[in-house]
C-alpha positions as CSV (number, residue, x, y, z in Angstrom):
1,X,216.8,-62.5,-267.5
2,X,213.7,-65.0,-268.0
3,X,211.4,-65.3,-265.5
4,X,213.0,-62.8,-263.2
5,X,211.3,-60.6,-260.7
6,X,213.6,-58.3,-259.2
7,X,213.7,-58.0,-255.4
8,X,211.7,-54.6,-255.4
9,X,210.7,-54.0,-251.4
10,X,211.2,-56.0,-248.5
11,X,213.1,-59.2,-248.5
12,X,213.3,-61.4,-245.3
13,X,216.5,-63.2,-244.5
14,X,214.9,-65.7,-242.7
15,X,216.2,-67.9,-239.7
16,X,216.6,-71.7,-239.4
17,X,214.3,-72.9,-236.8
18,X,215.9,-75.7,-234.4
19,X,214.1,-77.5,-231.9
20,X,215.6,-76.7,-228.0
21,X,218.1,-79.4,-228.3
22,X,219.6,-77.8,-231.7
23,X,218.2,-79.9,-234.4
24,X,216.5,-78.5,-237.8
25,X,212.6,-77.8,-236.9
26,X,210.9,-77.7,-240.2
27,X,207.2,-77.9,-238.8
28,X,208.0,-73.7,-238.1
29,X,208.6,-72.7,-241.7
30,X,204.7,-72.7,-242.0
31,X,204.4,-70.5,-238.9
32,X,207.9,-67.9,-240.8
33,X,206.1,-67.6,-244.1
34,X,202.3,-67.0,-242.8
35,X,204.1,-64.3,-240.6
36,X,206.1,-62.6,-243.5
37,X,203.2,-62.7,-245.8
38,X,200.8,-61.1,-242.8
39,X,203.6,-58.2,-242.9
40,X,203.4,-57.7,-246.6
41,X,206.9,-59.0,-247.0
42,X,207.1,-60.5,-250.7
43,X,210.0,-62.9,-251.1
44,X,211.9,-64.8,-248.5
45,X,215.9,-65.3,-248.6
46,X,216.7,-68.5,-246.9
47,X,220.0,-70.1,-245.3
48,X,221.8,-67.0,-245.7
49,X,223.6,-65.3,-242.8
50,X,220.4,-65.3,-240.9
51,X,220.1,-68.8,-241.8
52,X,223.0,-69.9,-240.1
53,X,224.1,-71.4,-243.1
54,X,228.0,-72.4,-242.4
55,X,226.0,-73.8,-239.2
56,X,224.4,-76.0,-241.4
57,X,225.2,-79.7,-243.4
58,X,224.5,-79.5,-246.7
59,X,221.6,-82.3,-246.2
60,X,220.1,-79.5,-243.7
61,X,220.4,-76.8,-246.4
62,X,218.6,-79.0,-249.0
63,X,216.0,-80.2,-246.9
64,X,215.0,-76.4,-245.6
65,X,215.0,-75.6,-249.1
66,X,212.8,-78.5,-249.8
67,X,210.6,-76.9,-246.8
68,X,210.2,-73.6,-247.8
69,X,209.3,-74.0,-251.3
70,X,206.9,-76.7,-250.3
71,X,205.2,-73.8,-248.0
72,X,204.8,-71.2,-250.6
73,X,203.6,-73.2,-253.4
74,X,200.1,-71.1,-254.0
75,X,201.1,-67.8,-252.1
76,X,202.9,-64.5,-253.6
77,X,205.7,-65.8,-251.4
78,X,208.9,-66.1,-253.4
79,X,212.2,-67.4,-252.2
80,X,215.9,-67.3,-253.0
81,X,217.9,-69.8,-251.6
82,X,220.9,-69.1,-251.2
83,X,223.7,-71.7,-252.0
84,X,227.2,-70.4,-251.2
85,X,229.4,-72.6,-249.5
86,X,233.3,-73.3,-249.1
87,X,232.9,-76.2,-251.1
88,X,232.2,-75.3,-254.9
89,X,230.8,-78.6,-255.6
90,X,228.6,-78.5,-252.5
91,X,227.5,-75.2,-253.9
92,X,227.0,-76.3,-257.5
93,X,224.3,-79.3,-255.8
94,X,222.4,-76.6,-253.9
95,X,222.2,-74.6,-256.7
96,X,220.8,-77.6,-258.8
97,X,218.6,-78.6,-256.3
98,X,217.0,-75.1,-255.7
99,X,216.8,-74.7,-259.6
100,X,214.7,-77.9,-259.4
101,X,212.4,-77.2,-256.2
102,X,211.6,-73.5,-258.5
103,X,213.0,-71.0,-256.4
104,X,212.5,-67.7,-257.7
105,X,216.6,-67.2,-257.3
106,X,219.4,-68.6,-256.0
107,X,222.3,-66.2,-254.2
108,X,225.8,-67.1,-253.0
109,X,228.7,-65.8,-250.6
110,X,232.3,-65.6,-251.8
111,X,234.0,-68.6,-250.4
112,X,235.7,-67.2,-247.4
113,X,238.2,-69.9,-246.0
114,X,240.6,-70.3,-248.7
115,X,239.5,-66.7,-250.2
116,X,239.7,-65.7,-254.1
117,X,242.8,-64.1,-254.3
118,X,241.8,-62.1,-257.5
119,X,237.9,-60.4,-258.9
120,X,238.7,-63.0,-261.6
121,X,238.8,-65.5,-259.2
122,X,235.8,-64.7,-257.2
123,X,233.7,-64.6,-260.8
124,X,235.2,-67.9,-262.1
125,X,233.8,-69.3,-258.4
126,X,230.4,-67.7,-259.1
127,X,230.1,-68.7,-262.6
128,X,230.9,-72.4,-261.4
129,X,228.1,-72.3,-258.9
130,X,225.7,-70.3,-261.3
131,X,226.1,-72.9,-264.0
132,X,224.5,-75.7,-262.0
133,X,220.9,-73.7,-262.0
134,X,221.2,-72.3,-265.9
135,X,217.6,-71.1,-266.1
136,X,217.8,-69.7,-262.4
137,X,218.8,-65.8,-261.7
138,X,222.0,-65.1,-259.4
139,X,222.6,-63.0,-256.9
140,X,226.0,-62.6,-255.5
141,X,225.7,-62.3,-252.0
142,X,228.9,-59.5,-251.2
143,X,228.9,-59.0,-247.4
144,X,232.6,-58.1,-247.3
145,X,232.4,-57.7,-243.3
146,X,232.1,-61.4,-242.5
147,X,233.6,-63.3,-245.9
148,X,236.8,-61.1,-245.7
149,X,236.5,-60.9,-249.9
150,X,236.5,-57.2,-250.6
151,X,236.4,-55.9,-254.5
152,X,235.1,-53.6,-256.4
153,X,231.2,-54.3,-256.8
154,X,230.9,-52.2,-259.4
155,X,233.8,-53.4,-261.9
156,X,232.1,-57.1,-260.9
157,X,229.0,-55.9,-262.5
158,X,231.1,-55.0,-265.4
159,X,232.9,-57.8,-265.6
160,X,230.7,-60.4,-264.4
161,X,228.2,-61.0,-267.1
162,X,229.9,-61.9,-269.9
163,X,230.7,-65.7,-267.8
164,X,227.3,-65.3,-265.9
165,X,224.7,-65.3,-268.4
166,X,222.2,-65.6,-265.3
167,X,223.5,-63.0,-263.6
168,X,220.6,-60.3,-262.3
169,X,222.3,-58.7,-259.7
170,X,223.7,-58.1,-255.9
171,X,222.8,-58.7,-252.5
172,X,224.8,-55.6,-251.2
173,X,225.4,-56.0,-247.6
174,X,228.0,-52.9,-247.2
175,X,227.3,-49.6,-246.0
176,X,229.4,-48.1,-248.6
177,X,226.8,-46.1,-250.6
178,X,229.3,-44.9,-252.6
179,X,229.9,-48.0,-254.3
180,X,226.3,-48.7,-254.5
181,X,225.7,-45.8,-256.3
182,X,228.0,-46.6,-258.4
183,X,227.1,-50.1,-258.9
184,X,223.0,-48.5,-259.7
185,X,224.5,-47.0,-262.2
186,X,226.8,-49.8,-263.9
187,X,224.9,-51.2,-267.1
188,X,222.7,-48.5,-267.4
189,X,220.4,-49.7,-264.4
190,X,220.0,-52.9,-265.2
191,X,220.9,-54.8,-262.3
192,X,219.3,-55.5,-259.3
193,X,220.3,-54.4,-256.6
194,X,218.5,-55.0,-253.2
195,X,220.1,-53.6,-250.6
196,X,221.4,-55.9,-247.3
197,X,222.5,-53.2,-243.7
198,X,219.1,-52.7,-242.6
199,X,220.6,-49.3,-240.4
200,X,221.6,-48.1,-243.5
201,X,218.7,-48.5,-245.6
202,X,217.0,-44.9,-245.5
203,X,220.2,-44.0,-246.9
204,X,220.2,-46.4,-249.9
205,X,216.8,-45.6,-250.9
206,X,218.3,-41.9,-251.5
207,X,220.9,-43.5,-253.7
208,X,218.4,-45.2,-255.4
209,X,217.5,-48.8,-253.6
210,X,214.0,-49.9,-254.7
211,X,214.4,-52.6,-252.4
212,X,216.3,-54.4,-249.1
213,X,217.2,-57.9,-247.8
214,X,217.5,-58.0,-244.1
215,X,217.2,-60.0,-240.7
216,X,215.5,-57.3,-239.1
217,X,212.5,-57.3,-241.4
218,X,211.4,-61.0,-239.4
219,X,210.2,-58.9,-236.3
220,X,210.4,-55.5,-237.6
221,X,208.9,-55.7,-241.0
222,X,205.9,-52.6,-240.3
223,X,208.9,-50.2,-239.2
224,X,210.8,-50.6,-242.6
225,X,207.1,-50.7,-244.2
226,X,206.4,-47.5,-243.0
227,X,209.7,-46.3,-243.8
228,X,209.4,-47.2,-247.2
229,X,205.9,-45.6,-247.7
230,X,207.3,-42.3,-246.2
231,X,210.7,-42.0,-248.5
232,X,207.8,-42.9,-251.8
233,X,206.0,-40.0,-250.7
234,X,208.8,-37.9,-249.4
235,X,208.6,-37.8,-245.7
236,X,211.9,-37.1,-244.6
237,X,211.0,-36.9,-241.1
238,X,208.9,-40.2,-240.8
239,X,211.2,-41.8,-242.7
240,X,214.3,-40.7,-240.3
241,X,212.6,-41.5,-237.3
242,X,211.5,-44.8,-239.0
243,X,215.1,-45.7,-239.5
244,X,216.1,-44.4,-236.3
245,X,213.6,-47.3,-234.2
246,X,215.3,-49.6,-236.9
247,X,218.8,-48.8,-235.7
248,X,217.8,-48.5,-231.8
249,X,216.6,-51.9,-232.1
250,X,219.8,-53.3,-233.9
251,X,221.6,-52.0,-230.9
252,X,219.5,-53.5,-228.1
253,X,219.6,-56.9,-230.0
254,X,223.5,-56.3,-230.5
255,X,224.1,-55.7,-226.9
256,X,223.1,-59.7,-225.9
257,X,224.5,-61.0,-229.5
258,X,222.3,-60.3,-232.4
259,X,221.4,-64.0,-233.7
260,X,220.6,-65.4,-230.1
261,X,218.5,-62.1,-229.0
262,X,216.9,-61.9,-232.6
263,X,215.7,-65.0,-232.4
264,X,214.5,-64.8,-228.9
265,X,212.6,-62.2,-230.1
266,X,210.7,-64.2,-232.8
267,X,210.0,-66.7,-230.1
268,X,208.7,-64.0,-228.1
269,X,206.4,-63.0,-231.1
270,X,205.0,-66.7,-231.2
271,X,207.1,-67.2,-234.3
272,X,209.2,-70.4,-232.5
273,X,212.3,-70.4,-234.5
274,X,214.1,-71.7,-231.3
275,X,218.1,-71.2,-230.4
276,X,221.0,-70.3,-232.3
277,X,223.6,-72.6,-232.7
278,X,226.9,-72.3,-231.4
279,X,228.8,-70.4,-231.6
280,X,226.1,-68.2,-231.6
281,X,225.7,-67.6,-228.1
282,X,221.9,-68.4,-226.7
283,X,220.3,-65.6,-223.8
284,X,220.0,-66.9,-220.6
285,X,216.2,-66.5,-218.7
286,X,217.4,-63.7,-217.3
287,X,218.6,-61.9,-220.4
288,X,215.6,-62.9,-222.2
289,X,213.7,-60.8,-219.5
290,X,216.1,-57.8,-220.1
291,X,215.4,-57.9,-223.2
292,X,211.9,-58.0,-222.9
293,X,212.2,-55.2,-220.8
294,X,214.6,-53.0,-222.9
295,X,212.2,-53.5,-226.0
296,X,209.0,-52.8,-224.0
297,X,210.9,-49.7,-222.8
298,X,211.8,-48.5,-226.7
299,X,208.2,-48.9,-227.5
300,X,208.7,-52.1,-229.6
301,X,205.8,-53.7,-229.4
302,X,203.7,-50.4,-230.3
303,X,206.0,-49.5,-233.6
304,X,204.9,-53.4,-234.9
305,X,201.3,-53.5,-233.7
């Protein structure tokens, strides 16, 4: 694949930031990126799951793509944007558009209302959408979980290339490491394969992962940092307990709604990416003062100081 660079380390699936009443606040990309590249984070995935992207209009998701490559232009920032949508042709000008703003890649989601009945079918959707950016690599973006589209990932690697010429690889969000495994090993390694359940990463890396996309690497980047350094030089027990803050956290944030919660917490650390929209449900003052509470009690704010 020309001019790829494969998603080796961490990946941030970033948020949309809205102002309080709901509306797209682009003035905070600046504040995201400055704060990912602070944390050594090297590539930014935007309107993804994160990203709220079904939450979005497709003149939102153009114009936050528009905003983030803007932003990076002169940093070792990249970003994929990703460009999945129920609409194919919705998906085809996104892809197009990111293609011509020079995003490093573009990913995409299955679409999950009226659902590909068939692995053919999904890869005849992806090839349309691929074909729109033709010098841009792809990443389908399998997260089985929420899209309710569940084949084999490694007999779509197989498959796959022969209609996607710009195919380079998967976003695997699925805790079946099985699969993954399988899929490292499909083409004799040469896909890419970054991996997407951030409290299953420590197992991925021993399958093989060389590198992750996830929410929680917006307020929890030095955790997963340090885990990675500790796997690299084969720290078992750092790297366990590493992943063990990583999957305490997920649970406290789970507990008020993940999306609402995580992005309270990235307003608490100054990063003001404002509220989720509905139906994402928002915390209330008082649960944002649990919450405050609950990670000063887990040691938060030591593990990312």
């Amino acid at each position: 694949m020309p001019n790829h660079f494969p998603l080796h380390g961490l990946t941030t699936a970033t948020h949309t930031p809205f102002h309080s009443d709901g509306s797209l606040n682009l003035a905070v990309v600046e504040a995201q990126a400055s704060h990912l590249l602070n944390h050594g984070v090297g590539a930014a995935f935007i309107g993804g799951t994160t990203g709220e992207s079904h939450s979005l209009t497709i003149q939102e998701r153009l114009a936050l793509a528009e905003r983030w490559t803007d932003v990076v232009q002169g940093s070792p920032l990249r970003v994929v944007v990703h460009v999945g949508a129920n609409c194919l042709s919705d998906a085809r000008t996104l892809a197009a558009h990111a293609a011509g703003r020079g995003a490093a890649a573009i990913a995409a989601l299955a679409p999950s209302y009226f659902k590909p009945r068939s692995l053919d079918l999904l890869i005849e959707c992806c090839a349309d959408t691929a074909a729109a950016a033709p010098e841009t690599p792809f990443y389908f973006y399998d997260i089985p979980v929420l899209t309710g589209v569940a084949f084999s990932m490694p007999d779509f690697l197989a498959q796959a290339p022969e209609r996607i010429p710009t195919l380079a690889g998967l976003k695997f969000t699925n805790p079946d490491l099985m699969a993954y495994q399988q899929c490292l090993h499909t083409g004799e390694g040469r896909w890419d394969l970054p991996f997407g359940v951030d409290e299953h990463l420590l197992g991925a890396l021993a399958m093989g992962a060389r590198g992750a996309v996830g929410s929680g690497f917006n307020f929890a980047a030095p955790i997963y940092q340090r885990m990675l350094a500790a796997f690299d030089r084969g720290d078992l027990a750092v790297a366990r307990l590493e992943q063990f803050r990583g999957v305490r956290l997920v649970q406290l944030l789970a507990g008020y709604g993940y999306m609402g919660a995580a992005k309270t917490l990235m307003n608490m650390l100054g990063v003001p990416v404002g509220p989720a929209r509905l139906p994402h449900a928002n915390l209330s003052p008082e649960q944002t003062a649990l919450l405050h509470t609950g990670l000063e009690s887990l040691g938060f704010f030591d593990w990312i100081s």
